[in-house]
Backbone as a printed PyTorch tensor [residue, N CA C, xyz], in Angstrom:
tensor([[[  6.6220,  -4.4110,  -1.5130],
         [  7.1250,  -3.1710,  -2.0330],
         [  6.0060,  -2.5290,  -2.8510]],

        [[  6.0930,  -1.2610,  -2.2120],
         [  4.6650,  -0.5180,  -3.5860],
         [  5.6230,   0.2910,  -3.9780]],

        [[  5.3400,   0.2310,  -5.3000],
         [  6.1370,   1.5650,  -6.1960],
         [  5.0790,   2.1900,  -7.5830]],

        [[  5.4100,   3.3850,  -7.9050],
         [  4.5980,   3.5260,  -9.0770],
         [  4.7490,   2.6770, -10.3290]],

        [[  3.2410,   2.4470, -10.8930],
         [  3.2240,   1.6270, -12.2710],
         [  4.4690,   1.5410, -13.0890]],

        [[  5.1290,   2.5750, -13.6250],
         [  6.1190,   2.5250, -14.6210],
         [  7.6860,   3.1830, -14.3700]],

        [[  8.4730,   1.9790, -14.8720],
         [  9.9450,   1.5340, -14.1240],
         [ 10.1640,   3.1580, -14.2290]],

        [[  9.8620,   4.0230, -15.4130],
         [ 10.9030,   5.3630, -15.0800],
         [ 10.7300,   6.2420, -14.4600]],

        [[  9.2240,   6.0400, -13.6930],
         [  8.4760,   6.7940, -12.4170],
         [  9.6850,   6.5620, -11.2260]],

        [[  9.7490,   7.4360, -10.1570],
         [ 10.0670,   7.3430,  -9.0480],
         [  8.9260,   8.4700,  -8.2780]],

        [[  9.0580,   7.8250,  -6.7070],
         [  8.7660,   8.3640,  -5.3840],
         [  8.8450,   9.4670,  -5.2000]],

        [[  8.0590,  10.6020,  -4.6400],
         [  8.5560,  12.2040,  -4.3990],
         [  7.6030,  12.2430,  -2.7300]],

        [[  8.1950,  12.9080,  -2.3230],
         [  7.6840,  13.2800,  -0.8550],
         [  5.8310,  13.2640,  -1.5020]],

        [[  5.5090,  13.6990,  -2.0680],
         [  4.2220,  14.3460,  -2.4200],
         [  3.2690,  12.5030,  -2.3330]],

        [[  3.7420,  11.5390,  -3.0270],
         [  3.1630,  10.1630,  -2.7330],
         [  3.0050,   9.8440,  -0.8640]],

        [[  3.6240,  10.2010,  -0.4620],
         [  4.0490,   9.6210,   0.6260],
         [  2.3590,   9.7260,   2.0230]],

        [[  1.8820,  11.3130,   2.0690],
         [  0.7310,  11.4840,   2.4430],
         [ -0.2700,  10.5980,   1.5770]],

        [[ -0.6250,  10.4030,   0.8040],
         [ -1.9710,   9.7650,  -0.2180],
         [ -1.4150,   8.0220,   0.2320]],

        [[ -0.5950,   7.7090,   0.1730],
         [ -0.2090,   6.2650,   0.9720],
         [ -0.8810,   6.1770,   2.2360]],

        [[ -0.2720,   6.6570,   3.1080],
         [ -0.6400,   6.7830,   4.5350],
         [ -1.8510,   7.4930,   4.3880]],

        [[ -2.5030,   7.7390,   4.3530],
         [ -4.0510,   8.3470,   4.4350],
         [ -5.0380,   7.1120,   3.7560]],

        [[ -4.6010,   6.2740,   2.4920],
         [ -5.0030,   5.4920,   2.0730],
         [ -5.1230,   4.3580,   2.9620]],

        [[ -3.6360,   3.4190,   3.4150],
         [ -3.6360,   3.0470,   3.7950],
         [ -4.5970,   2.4800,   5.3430]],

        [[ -4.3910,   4.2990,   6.1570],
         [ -5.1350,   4.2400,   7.0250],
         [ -6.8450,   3.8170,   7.0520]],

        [[ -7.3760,   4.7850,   6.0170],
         [ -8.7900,   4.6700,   5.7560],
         [ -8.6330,   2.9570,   5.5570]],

        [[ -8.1980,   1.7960,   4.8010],
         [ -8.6310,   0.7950,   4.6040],
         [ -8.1000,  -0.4650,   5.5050]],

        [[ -7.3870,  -0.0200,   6.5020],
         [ -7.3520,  -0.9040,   7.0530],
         [ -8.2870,  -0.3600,   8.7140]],

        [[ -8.7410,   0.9310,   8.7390],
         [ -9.7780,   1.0890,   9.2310],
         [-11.2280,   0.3550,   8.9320]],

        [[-10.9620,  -0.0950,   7.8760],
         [-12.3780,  -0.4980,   7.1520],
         [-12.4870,  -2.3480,   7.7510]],

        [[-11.2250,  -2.6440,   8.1190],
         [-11.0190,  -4.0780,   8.6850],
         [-11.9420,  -4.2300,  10.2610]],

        [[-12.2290,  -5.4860,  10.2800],
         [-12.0280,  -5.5830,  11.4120],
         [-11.1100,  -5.6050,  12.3440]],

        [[-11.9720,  -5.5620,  13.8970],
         [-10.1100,  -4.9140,  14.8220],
         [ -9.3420,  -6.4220,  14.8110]],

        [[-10.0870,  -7.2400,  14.9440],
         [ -8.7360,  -8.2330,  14.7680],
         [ -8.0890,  -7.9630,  12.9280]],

        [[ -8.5150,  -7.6080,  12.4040],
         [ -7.6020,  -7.5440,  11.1310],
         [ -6.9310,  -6.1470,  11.2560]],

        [[ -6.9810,  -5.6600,  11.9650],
         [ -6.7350,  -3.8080,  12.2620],
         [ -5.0080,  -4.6250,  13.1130]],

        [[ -5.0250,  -5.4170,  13.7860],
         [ -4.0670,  -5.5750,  14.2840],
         [ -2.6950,  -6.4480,  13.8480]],

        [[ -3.1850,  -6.8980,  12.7790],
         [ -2.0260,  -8.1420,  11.9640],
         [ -2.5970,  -7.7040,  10.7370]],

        [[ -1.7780,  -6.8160,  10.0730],
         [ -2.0630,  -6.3680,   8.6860],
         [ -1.5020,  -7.0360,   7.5780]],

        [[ -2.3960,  -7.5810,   7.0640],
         [ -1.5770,  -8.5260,   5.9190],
         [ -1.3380,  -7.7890,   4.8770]],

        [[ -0.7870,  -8.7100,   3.7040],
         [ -0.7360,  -8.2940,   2.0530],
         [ -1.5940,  -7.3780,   1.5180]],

        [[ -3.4490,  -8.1940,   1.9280],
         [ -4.5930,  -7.6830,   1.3010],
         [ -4.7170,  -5.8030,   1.2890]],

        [[ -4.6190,  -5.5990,   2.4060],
         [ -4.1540,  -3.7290,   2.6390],
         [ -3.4130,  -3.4390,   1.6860]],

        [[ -2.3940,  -3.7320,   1.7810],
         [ -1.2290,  -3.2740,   0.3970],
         [ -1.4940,  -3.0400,  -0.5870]],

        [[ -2.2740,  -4.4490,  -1.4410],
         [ -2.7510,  -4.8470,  -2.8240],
         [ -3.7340,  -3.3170,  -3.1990]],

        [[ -4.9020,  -3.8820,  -1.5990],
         [ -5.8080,  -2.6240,  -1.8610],
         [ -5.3000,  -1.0660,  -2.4230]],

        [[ -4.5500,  -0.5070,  -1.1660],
         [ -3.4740,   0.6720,  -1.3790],
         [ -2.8510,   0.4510,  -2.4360]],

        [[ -2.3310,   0.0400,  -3.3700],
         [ -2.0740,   0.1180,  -4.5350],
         [ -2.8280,   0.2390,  -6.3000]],

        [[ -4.0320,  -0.3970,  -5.6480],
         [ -4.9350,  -0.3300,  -6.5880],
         [ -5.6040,   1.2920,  -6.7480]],

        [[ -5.8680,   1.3950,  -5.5090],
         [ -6.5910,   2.8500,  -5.1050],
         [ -5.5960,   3.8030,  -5.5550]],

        [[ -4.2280,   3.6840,  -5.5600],
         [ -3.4780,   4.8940,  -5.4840],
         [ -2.2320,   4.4850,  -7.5450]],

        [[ -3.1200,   3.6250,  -7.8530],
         [ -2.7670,   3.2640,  -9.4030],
         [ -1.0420,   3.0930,  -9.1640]],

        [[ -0.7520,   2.0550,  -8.0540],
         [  0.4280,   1.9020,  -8.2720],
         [  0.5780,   0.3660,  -8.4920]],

        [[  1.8110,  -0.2930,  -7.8060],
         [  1.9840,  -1.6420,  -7.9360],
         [  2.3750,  -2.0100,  -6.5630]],

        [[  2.2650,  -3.6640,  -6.1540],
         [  2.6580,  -4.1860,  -5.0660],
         [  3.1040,  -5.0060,  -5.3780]],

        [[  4.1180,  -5.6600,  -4.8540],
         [  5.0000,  -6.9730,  -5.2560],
         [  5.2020,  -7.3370,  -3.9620]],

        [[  5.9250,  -8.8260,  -3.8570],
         [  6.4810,  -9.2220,  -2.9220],
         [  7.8090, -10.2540,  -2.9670]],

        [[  8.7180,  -9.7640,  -2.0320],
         [ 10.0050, -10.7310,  -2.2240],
         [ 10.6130, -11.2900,  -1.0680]],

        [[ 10.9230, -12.5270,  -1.4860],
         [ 11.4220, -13.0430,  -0.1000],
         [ 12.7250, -13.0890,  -0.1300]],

        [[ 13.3200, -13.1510,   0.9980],
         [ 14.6210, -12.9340,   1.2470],
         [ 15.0200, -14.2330,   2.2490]],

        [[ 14.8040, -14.9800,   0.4920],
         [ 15.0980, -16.5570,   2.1500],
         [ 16.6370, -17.1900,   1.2100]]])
């Protein structure tokens, strides 16, 4: 889950391009075998770049 830094922030259409553009550029930056099984590391990245947060939860 990426969400912005602070709990009373929320999401607006306007995040949504700078994600996906981010995203894209850095997992462009992978190799193609990493271009094709995108792990965590993308995420973490995209979150750092875009001053948000990444977490992860399992649902076991």
């Amino acid at each position: 889950m990426i969400k912005p830094p602070h709990a009373g922030q929320h999401f607006t259409r306007a995040h949504y391009p700078g994600i996906a553009r981010c995203f894209t550029v850095r997992n462009r930056m992978l190799p193609l075998s990493g271009q094709l099984v995108v792990g965590d590391g993308v995420w973490y990245q995209v979150a750092r770049d875009l001053d948000m947060e990444f977490g992860k939860y399992s649902f076991v």
